[in-house]
C-alpha positions as CSV (number, residue, x, y, z in Angstrom):
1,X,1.3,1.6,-46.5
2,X,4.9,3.2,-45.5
3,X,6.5,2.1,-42.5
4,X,5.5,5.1,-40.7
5,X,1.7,4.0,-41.2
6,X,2.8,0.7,-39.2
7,X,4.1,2.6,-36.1
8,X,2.2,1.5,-33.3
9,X,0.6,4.2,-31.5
10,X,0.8,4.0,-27.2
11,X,-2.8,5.0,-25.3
12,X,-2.2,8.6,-23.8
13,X,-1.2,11.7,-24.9
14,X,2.0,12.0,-26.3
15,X,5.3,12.2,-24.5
16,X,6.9,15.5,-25.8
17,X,9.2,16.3,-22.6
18,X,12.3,14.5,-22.4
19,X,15.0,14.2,-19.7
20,X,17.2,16.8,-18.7
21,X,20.6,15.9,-20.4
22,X,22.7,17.8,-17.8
23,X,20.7,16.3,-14.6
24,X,19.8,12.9,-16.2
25,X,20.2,9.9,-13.8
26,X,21.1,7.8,-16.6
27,X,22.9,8.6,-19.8
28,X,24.5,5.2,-21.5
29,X,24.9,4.4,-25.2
30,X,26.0,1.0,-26.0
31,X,25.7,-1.7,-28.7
32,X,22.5,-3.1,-29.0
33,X,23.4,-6.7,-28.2
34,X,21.5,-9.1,-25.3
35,X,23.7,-8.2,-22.6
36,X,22.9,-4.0,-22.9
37,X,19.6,-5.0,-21.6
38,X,20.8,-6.3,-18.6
39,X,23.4,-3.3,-17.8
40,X,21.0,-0.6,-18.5
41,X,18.3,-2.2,-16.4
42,X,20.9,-2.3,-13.7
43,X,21.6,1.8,-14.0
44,X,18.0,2.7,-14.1
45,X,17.4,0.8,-10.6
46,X,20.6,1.9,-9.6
47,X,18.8,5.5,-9.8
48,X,15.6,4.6,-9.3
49,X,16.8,3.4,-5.5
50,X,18.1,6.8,-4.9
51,X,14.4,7.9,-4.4
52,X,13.4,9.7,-7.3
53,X,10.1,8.4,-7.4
54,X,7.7,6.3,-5.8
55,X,7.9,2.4,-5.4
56,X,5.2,1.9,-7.8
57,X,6.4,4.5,-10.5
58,X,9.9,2.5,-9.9
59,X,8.3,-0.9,-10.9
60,X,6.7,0.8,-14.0
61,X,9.8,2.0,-15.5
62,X,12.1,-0.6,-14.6
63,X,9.2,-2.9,-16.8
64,X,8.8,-0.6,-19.7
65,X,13.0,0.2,-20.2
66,X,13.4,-3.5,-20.6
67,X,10.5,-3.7,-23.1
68,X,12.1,-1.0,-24.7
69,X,15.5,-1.5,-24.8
70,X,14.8,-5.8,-25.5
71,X,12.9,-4.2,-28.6
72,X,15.5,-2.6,-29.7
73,X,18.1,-5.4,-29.2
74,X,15.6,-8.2,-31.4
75,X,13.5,-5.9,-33.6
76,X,15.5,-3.0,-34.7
77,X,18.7,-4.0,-34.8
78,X,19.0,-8.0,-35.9
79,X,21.8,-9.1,-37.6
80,X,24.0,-5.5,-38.2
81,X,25.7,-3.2,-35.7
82,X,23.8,-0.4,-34.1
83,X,23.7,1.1,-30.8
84,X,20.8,1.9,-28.0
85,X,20.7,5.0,-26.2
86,X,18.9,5.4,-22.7
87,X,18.5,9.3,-21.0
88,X,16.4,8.9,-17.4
89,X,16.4,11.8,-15.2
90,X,14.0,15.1,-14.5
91,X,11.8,16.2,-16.9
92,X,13.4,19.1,-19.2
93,X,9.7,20.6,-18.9
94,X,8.8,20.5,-14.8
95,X,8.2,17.7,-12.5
96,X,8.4,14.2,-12.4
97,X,10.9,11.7,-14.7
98,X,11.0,11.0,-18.5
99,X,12.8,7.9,-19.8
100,X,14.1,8.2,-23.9
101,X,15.2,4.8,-25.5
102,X,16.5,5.1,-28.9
103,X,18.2,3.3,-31.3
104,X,19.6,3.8,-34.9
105,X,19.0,0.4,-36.6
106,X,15.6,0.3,-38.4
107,X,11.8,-0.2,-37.6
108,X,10.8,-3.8,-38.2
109,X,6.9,-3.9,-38.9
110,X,5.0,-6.0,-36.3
111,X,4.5,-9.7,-37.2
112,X,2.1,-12.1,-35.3
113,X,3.3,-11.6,-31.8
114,X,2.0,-15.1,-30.8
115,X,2.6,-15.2,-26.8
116,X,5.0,-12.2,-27.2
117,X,4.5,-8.7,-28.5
118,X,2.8,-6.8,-25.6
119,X,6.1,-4.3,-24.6
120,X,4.3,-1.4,-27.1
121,X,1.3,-2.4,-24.8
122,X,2.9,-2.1,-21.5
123,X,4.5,1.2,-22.3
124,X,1.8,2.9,-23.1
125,X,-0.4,1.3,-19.9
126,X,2.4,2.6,-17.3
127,X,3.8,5.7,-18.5
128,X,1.4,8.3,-17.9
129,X,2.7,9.8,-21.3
130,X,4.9,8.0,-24.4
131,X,5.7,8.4,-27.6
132,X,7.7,5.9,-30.7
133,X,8.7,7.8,-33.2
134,X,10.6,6.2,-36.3
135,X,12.4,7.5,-38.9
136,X,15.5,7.1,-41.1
137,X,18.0,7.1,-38.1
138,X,16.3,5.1,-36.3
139,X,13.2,4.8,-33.2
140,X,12.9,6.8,-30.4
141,X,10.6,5.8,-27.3
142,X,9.9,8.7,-24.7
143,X,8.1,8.2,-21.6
144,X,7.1,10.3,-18.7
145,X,6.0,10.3,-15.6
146,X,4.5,13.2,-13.0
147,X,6.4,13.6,-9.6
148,X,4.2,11.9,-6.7
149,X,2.5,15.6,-5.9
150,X,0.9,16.0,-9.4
151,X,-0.9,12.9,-8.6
């Protein structure tokens, strides 16, 4: 089995539409150490409370960021230097937002998850669309979300 074969898959179709990267709320690349969770959580509410979506949509992605960009910080990139990238904004392809969190270190096949190990879950519960992909430079987790009209 290659390490593709051990990607998870989220429920959902696929995420193919990513944030616009001229109009993105959010554009930050940082280390991938403990305390980028914390600042980039801070940006994405620090859009998110500018209204861009609904209260409940807000909740969603504030959860599934952190999942994302925690994984990032403990799975892909233990013990060597790499960074985490986060784009929120419009989606490139019409309404609503889309969220991209990637990294360059490299996937780390899932291990018993004992009382952890639910963030793959989560993401693809809330967004109404997501997508990992892995590859040699590294994973890439996209996530959309419809405007409150295409509800």
């Amino acid at each position: 089995m290659s390490a593709a074969d051990d990607v998870p898959r989220t429920e959902g179709p696929a995420c193919v539409c990513w944030p616009e990267p001229e109009g993105a709320g959010v554009r930050q690349r940082l280390d991938a150490e403990p305390e980028t969770v914390r600042v980039l959580r801070r940006e994405v509410r620090a859009w998110l409370d500018g209204g861009h979506v609904d209260e409940e949509t807000a909740e969603s992605i504030l959860l599934v960021v952190d999942e994302a960009v925690t994984n990032a910080v403990e799975h892909a990139c233990p013990g060597w230097d790499c960074s985490v990238e986060l784009v929120a904004g419009p989606r490139a392809c019409g309404g609503g937002v889309s969220v991209l969190v990637a990294d360059d270190g490299e996937w780390q096949p899932r291990g018993d998850p004992g009382f952890r190990g639910r963030g793959i879950d989560l993401i693809g519960r809330l967004a109404q669309r997501s997508t990992i992909e892995t590859g040699g430079d590294g994973t890439t987790v996209r996530m959309c979300w419809p405007s409150s009209s295409d509800r």
